[in-house]
C-alpha positions as CSV (number, residue, x, y, z in Angstrom):
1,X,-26.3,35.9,-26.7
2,X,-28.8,38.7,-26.8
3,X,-31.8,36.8,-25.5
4,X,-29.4,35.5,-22.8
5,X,-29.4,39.3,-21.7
6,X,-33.0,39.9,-21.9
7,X,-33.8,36.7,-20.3
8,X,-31.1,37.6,-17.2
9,X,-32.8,40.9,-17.1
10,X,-35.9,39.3,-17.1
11,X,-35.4,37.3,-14.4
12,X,-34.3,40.3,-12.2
13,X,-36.7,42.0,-13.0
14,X,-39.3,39.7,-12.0
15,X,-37.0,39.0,-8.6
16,X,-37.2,42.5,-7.8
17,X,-41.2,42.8,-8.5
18,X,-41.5,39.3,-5.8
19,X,-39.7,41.1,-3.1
20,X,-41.0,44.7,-2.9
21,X,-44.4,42.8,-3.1
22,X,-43.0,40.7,-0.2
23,X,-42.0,43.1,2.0
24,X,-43.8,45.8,1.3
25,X,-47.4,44.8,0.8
26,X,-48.8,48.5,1.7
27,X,-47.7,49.3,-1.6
28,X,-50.0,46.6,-3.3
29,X,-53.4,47.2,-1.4
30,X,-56.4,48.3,-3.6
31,X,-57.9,50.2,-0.5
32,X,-57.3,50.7,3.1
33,X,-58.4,47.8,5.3
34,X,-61.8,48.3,7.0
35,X,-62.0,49.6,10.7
36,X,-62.2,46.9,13.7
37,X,-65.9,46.0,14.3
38,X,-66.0,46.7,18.1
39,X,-63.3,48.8,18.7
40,X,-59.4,48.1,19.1
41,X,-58.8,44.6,20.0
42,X,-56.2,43.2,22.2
43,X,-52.6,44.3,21.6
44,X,-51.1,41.3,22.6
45,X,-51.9,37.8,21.5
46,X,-51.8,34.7,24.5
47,X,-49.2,32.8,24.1
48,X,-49.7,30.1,27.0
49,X,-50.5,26.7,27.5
50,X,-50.5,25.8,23.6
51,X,-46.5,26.6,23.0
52,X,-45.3,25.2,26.0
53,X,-47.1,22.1,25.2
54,X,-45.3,22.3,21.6
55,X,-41.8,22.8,23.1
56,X,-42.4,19.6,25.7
57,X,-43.5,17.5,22.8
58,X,-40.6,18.7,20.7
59,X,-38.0,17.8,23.3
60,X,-39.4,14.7,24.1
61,X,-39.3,13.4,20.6
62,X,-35.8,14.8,20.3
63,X,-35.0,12.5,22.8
64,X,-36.5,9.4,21.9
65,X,-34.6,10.2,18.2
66,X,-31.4,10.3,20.2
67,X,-31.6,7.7,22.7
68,X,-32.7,5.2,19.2
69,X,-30.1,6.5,17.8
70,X,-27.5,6.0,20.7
71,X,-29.4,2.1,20.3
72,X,-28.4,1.5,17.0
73,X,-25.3,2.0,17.0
């Protein structure tokens, strides 16, 4: 029963270790990250051609899994 309880405890423990690591990763650096190379870069990445391309394709294979699915039945 006792190692039951430690092994519980352990597993917490362990749980709690993953997710302050997860979302807090300052807190597990060994040094500050070096400065940008030539100067600050853009603020905002481009997001153009690339996800609109992904969305078409996704909704066209939705589709084509419905309208098979519509066939087989």
């Amino acid at each position: 029963m006792k190692s039951l309880h430690i092994l519980s405890l352990t597993l917490f423990l362990a749980g709690v270790v993953t997710l302050v690591m997860m979302f807090f990763p300052d807190l597990i650096l060994a040094q500050d990250p070096p400065p940008p190379a030539f100067g600050p870069g853009p603020s905002q990445t481009p997001v153009d051609g690339g996800l609109a391309l992904l969305a078409a394709g996704g909704a066209g294979y939705a589709i084509k899994k419905f309208r098979d699915r519509k066939r087989t039945e």
